[in-house]
RODO-2510 file (C-alpha; in nm, 4 decimals, decimal comma):
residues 428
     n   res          X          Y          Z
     1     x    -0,8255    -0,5673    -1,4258
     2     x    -0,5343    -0,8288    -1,5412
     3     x    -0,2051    -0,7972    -1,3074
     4     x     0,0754    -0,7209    -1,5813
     5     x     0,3720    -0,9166    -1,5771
     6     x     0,6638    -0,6474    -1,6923
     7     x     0,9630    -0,6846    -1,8881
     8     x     1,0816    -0,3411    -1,7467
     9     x     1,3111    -0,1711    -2,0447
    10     x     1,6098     0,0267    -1,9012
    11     x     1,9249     0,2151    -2,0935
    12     x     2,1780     0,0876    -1,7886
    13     x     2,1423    -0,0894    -1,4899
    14     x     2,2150    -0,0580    -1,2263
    15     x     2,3449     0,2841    -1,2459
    16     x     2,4062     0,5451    -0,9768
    17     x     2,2783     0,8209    -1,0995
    18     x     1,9618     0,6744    -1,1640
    19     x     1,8300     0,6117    -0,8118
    20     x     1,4344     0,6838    -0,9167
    21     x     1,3785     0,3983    -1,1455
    22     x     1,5801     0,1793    -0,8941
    23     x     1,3218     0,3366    -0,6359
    24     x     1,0378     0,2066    -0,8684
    25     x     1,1051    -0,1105    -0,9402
    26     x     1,1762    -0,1827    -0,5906
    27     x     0,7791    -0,0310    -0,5414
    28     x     0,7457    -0,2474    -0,8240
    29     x     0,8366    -0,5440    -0,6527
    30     x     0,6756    -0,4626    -0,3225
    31     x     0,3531    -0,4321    -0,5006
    32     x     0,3805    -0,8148    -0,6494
    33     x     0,4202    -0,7306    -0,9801
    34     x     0,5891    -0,9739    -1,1628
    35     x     0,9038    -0,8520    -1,3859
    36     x     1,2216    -0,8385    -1,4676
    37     x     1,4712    -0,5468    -1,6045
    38     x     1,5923    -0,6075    -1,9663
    39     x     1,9270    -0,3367    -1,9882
    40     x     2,0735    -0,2119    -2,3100
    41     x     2,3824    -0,1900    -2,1612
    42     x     2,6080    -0,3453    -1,8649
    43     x     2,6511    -0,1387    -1,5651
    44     x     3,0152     0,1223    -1,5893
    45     x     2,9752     0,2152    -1,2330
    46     x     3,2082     0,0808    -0,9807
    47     x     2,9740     0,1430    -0,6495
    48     x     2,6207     0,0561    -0,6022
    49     x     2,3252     0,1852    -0,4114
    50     x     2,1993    -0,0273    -0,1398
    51     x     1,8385    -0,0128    -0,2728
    52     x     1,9938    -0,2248    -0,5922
    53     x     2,0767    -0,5021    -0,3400
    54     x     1,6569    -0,5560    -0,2383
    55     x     1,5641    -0,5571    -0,5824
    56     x     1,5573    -0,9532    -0,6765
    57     x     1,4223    -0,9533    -1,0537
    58     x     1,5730    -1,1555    -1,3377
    59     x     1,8328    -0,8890    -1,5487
    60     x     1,8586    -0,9416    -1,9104
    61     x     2,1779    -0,7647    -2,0663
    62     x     2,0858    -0,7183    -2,4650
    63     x     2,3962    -0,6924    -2,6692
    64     x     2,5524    -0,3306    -2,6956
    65     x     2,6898    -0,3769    -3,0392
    66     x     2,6038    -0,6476    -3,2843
    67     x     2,9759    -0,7544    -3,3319
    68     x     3,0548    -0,8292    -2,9686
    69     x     2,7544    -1,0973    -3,0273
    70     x     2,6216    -1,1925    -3,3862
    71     x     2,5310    -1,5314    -3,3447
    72     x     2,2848    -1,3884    -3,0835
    73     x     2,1347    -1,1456    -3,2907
    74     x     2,1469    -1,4163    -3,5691
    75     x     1,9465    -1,6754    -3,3938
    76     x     1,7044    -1,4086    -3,2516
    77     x     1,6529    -1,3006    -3,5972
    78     x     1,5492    -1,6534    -3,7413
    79     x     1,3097    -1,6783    -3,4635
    80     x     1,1820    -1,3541    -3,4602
    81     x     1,1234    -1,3649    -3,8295
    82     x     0,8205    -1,6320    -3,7490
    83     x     0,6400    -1,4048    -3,4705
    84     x     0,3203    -1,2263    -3,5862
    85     x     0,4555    -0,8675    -3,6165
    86     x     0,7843    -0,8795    -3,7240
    87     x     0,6863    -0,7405    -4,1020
    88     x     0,4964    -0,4360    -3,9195
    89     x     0,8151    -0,4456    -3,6866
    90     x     1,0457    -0,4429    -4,0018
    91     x     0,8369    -0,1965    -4,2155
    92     x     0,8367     0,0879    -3,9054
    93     x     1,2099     0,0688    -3,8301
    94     x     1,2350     0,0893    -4,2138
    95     x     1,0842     0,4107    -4,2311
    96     x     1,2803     0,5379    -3,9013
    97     x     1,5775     0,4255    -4,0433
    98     x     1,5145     0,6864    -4,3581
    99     x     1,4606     0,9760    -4,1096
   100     x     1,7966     0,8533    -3,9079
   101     x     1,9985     0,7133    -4,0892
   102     x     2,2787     0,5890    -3,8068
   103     x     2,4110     0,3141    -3,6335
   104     x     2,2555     0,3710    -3,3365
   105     x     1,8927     0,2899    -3,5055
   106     x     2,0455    -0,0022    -3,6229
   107     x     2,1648    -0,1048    -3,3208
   108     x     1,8249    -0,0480    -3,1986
   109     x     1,6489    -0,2832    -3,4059
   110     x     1,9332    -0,5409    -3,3612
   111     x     1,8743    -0,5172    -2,9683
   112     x     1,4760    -0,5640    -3,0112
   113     x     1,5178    -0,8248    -3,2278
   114     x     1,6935    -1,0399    -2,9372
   115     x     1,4685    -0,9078    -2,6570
   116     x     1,1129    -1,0651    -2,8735
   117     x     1,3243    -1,3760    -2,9043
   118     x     1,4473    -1,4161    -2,5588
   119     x     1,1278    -1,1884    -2,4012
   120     x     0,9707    -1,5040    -2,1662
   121     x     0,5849    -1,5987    -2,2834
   122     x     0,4261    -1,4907    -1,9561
   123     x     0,5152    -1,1187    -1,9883
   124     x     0,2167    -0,9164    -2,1100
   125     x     0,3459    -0,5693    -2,1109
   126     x     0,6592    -0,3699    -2,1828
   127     x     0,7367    -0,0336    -1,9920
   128     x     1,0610     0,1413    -2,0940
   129     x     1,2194     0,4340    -1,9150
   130     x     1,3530     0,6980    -2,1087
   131     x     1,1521     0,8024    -2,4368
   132     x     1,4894     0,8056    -2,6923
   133     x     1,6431     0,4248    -2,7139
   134     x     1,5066     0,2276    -2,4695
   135     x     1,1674     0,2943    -2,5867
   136     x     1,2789     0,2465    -2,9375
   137     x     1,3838    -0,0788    -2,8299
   138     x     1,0340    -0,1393    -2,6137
   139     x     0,8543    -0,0426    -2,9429
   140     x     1,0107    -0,2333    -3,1829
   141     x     1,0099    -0,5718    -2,9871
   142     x     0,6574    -0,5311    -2,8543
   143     x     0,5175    -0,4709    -3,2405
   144     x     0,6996    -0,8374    -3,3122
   145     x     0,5456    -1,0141    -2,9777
   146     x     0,2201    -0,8245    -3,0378
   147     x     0,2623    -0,6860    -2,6397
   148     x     0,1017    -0,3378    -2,5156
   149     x     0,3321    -0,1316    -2,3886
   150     x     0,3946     0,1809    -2,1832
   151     x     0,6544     0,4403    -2,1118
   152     x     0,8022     0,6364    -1,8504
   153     x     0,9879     0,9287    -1,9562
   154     x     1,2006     1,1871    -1,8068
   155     x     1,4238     1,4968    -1,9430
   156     x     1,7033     1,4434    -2,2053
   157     x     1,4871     1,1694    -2,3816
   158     x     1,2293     1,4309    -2,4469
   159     x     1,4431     1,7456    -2,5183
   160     x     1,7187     1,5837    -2,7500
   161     x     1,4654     1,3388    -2,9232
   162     x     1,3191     1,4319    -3,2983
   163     x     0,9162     1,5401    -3,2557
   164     x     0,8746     1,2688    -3,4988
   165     x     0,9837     1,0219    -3,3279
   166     x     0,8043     1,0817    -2,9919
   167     x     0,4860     1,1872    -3,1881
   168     x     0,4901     0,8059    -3,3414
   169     x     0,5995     0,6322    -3,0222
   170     x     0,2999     0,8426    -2,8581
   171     x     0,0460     0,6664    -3,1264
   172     x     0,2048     0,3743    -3,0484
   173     x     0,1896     0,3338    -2,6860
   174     x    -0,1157     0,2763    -2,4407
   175     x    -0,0118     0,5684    -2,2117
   176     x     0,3231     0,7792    -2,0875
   177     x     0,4034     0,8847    -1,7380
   178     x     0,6616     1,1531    -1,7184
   179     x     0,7847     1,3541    -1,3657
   180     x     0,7240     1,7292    -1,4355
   181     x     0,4451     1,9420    -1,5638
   182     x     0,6566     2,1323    -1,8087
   183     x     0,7311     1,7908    -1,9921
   184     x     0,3376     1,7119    -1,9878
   185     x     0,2853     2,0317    -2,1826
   186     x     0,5156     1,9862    -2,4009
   187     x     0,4520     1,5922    -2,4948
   188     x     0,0835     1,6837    -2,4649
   189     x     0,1523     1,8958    -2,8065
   190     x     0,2726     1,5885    -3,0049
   191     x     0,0644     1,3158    -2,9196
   192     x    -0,3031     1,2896    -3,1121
   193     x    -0,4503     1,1717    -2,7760
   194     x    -0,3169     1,3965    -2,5082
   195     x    -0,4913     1,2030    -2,2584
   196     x    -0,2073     0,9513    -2,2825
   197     x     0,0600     1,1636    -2,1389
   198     x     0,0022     1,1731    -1,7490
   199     x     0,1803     1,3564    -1,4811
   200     x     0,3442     1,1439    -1,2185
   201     x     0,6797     1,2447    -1,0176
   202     x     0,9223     1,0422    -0,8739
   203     x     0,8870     1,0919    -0,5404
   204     x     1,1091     1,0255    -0,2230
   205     x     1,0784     0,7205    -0,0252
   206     x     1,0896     0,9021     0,3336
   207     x     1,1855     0,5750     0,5262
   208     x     1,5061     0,5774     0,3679
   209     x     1,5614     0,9049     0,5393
   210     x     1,6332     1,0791     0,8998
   211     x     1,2748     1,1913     1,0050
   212     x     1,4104     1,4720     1,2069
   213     x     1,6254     1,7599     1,0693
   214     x     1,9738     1,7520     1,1818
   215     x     2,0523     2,0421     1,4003
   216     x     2,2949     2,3008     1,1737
   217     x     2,5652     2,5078     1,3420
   218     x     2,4682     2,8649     1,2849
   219     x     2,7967     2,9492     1,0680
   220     x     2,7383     3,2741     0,8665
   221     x     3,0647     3,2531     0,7141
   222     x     3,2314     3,5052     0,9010
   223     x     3,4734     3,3025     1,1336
   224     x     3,7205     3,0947     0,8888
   225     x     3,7092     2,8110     1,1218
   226     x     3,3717     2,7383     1,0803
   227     x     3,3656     2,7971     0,6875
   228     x     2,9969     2,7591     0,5638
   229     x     3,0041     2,3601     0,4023
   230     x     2,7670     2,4114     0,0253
   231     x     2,7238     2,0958    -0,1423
   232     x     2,6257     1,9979    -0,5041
   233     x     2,4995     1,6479    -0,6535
   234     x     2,5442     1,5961    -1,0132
   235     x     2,7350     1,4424    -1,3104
   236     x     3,0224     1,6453    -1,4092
   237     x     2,8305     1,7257    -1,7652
   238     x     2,7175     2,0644    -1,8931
   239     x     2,3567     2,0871    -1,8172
   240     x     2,4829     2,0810    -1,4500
   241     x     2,5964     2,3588    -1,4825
   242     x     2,9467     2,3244    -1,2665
   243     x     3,1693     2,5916    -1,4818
   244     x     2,8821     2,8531    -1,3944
   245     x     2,8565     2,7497    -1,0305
   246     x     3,2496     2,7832    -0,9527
   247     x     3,2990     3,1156    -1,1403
   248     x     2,9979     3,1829    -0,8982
   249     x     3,2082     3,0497    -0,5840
   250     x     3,4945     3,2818    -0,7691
   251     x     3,2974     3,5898    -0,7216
   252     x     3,2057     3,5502    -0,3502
   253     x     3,3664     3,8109    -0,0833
   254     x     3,7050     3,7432     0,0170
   255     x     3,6149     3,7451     0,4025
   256     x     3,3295     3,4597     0,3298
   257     x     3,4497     3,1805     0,4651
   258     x     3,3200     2,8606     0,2607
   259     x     3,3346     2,5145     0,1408
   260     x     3,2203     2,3326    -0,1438
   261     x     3,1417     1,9602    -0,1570
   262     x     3,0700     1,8013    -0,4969
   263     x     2,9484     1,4416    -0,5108
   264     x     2,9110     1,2769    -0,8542
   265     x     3,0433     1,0383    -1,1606
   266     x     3,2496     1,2300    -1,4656
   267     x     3,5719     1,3545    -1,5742
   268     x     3,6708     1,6159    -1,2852
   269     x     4,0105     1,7558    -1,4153
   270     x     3,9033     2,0548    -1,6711
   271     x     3,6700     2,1603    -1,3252
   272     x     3,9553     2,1142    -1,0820
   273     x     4,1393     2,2872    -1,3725
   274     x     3,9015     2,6107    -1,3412
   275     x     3,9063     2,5878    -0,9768
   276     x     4,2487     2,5852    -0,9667
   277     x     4,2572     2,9326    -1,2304
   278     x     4,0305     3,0726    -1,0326
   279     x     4,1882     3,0855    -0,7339
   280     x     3,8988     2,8663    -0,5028
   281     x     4,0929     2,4783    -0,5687
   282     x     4,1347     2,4886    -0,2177
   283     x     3,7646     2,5516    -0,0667
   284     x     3,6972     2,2644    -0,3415
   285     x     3,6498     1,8913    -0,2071
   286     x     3,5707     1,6519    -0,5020
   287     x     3,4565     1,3456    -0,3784
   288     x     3,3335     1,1393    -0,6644
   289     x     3,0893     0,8923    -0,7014
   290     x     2,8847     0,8091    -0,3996
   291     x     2,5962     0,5778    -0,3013
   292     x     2,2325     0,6792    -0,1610
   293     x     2,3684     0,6287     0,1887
   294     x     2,6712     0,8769     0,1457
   295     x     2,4975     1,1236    -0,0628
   296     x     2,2306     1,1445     0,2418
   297     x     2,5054     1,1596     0,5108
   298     x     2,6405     1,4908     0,3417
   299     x     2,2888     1,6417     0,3210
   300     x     2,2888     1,6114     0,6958
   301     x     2,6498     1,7774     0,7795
   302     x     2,6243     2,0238     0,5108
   303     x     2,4807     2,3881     0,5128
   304     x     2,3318     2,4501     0,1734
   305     x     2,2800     2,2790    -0,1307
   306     x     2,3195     2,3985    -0,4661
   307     x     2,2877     2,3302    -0,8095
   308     x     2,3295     2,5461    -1,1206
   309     x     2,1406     2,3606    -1,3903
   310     x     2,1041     2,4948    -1,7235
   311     x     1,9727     2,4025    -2,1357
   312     x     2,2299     2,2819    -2,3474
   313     x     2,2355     2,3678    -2,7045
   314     x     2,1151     2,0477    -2,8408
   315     x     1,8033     2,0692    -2,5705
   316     x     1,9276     1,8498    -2,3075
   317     x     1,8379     1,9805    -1,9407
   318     x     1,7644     1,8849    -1,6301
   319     x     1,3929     1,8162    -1,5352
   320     x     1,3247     1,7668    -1,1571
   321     x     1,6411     1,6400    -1,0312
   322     x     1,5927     1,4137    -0,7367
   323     x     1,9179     1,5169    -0,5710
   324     x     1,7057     1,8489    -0,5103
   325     x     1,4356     1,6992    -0,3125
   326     x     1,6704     1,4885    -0,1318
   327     x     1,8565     1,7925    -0,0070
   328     x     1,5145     1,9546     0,0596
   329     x     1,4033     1,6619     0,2714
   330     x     1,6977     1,7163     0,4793
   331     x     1,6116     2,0266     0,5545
   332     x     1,8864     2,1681     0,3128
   333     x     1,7837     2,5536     0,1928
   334     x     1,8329     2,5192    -0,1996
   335     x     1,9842     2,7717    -0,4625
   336     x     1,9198     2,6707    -0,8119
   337     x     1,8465     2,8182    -1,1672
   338     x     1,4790     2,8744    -1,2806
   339     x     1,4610     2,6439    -1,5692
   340     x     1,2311     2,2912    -1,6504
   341     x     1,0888     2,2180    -1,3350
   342     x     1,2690     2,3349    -1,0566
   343     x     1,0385     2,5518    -0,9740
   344     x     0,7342     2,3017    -0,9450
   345     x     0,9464     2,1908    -0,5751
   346     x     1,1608     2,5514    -0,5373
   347     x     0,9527     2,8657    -0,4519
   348     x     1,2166     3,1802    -0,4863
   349     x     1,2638     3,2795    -0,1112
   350     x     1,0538     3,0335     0,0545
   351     x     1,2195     2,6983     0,0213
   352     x     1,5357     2,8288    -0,1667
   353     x     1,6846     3,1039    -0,4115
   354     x     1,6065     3,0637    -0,7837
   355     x     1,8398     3,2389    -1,0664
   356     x     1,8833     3,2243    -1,4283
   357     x     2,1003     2,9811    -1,6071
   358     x     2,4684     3,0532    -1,7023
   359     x     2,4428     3,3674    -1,4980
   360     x     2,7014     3,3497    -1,2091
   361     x     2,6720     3,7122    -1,1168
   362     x     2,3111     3,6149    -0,9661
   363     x     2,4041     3,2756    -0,8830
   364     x     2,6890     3,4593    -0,6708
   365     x     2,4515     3,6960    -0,4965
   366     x     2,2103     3,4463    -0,4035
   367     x     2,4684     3,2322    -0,2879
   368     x     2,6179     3,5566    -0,1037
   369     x     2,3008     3,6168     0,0848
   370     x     2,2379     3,2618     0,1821
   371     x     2,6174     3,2142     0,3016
   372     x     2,5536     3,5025     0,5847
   373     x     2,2014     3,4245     0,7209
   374     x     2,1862     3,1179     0,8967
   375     x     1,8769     3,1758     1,0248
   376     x     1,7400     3,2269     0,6350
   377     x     1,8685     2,8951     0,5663
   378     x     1,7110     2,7143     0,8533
   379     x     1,3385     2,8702     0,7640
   380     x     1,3747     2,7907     0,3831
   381     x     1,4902     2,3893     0,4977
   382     x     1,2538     2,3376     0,7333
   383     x     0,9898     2,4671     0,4143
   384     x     1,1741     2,2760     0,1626
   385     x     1,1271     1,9304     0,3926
   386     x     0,7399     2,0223     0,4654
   387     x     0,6894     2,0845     0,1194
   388     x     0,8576     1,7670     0,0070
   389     x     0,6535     1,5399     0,2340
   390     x     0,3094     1,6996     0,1002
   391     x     0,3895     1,7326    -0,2414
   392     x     0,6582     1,4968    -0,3304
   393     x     0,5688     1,1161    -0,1709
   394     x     0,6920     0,8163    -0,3623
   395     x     0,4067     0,6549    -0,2159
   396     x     0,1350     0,8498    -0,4221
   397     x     0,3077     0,7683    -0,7446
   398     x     0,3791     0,4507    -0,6840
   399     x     0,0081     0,3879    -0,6124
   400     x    -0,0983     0,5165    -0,9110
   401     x     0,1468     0,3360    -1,0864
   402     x     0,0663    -0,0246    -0,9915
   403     x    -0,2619     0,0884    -1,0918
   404     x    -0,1842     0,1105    -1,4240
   405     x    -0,0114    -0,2269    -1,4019
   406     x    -0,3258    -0,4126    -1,2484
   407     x    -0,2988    -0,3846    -0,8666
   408     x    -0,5401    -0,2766    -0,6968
   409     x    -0,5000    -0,3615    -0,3077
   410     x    -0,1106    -0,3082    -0,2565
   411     x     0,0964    -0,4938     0,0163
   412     x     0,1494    -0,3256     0,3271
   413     x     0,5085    -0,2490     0,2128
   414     x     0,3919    -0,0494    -0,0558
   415     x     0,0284     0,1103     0,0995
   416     x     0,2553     0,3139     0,3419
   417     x     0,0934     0,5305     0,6223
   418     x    -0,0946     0,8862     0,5365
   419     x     0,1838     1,0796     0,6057
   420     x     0,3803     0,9103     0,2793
   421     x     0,6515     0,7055     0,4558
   422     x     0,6642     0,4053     0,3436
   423     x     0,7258     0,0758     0,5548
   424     x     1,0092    -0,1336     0,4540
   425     x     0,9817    -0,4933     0,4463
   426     x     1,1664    -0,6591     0,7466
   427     x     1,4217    -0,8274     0,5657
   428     x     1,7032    -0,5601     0,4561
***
């Protein structure tokens, strides 16, 4: 098997809430792949997690919009005009176009245009995260520079995209990875060879984290000056579910003494707003965006974690957020909502509490119950963290994934020991 050199498709990089694929193409790296990360966009975020700073790939930035650089896209296009595949390329985003007729297909074609221009000769394979744009992009630009290519995909892309257009990218690809079983079954109904689509989760990389459990003051929420300290990681947007989970807080009993911690990019004021009507504004600590380091840090001081995920009308959801299994790795007991694949880590009453979405009566007993039994919360961490290091190893995906991309013996950095940790290079 031919080592793949990758031109590695991504919507945004780097971007904080996207630790996992900066997780993988650091594996990615340590395995001796050769790539680099083509971005559709330049990075919004003002902080950065340390793992970006160890990954040392070549970034290509396509142009967002065609007017901020058309003699790019011009000179791309009178190159890319000569290459094999351009009519096929042409003809395909043709017929898209019909079926979506907006500027953000446009755009699309624009952008892959540059990237089979610019794309280097020694890469032999395209992989794009995320199924909607960047894999239009992948598609489009490997059909022009007659390249395989391969896709990872995730949650919105699936749930918000049109079944044509996955069922034609499926056709098109050599194979999909995706990080929960629900989103196997249901990309396993579009494609004509459901052997393409392939289970493979994200994983944690344990060395990153403590590798014993902090030791948790028993608070039960009885004494106000030892409030019980929940925390929630998330995007202020409405799959998270944050309008559900404080008009949960809302409806806890007046002598439960509690705080909430939210860490996490978005507009905060209409949720401080709420807060604020509901009469909780000051048990609420809004920290903003964070990096890996911080985010673990409050894992380790806090008491719970929570997160009240939910399906938004136009589909998009959660899958298997990562923030979860980071909590449950540090021995956080979890309350969630019972939707995509939270349940494939959270087993109601053993590792955590699971509840329906946009229900904070239940959300608020769970929490309740949780709140004032320390010694619950202590069992369902120490679960959640032994069920995170059997089940839930970036190691074992990461293996299977430089598989895929030609390796067969991996590095010592990437091999790991049994138990999934893996060992960091000695330069940090």
């Amino acid at each position: 098997m031919t080592r793949d050199s990758l031109a590695i498709v991504v919507k945004g990089y780097p971007r904080l809430s996207e630790t996992f694929i900066a997780q993988e193409i650091l594996g990615i790296q340590q395995a001796g792949i050769p790539y680099r990360i083509v971005s559709l966009r330049h990075p919004t975020d003002k902080k950065r997690h340390p793992i970006n700073d160890r990954i040392t790939g070549d970034v290509d930035y396509l142009p967002e919009y065609v007017y901020q650089e058309p003699m790019r896209v011009l000179r791309a296009w009178l190159k890319a005009r000569k290459l094999p595949g351009y009519r096929r390329a042409v003809n395909i985003w043709w017929q898209d176009y019909h079926r979506d007729r907006t500027s953000n297909r446009a755009r699309r074609f624009a952008q892959a245009l540059v990237m089979a221009a610019e794309l280097p000769d020694d890469i032999t394979r395209i992989y794009a995260h995320f199924l909607h744009t960047p894999a239009s992009v992948a598609r489009y630009c490997a059909i022009m520079r007659g390249l395989p290519w391969a896709c990872s995909a995730h949650a919105k892309d699936i749930y918000t995209s049109e079944d044509w257009d996955m069922r034609e990218k499926l056709r098109d690809m050599d194979w999909l990875v995706t990080c929960t079983k629900a989103n196997v079954e249901y990309l396993r109904q579009l494609a004509e060879t459901p052997d393409k689509v392939n289970l493979l989760y994200h994983g944690l990389d344990f060395s990153r984290f403590p590798e014993d459990l902090p030791q948790r003051e028993m608070c039960d929420g009885r004494d106000g000056t030892k409030p019980v300290t929940i925390l929630s990681v998330g995007r202020l947007v409405g799959k998270k579910g944050y309008d559900d989970l404080l008009r949960a807080l809302a409806k806890l009993p007046a002598d439960l003494h509690w705080r909430f911690v939210h860490i996490g990019g978005g507009n905060d004021g209409k949720y401080k707003q709420l807060a604020s009507e509901l009469g909780i504004a000051d048990k609420c600590d809004w920290r903003g965006p964070r990096d890996q380091k911080e985010v673990i840090a409050a894992c380790q001081t806090s008491d719970l974690f929570v997160l009240a995920s939910r399906i938004e009308q136009d589909g998009d959801r959660d899958g298997l957020p990562n923030v979860l299994m980071e909590a449950q790795l540090c021995g956080l007991a979890a309350v969630s909502t019972s939707i995509s694949a939270i349940p494939e880590l959270l087993v109601d009453g053993v590792n955590g509490k699971l509840v329906p979405e946009r229900n904070p009566d239940e959300l608020a007993k769970a929490l309740e119950l949780v709140i004032s039994d320390p010694a619950l919360r202590v069992e369902m961490g120490r679960k959640g963290n032994e069920i995170v290091r059997r089940d839930f190893s970036f190691y074992r995906g990461m293996k299977e994934l430089a598989h895929r991309f030609g390796v067969e013996d991996q590095p010592d950095q990437v091999r790991g020991r049994q138990d999934g940790i893996i060992t960091q290079p000695a330069a940090q």
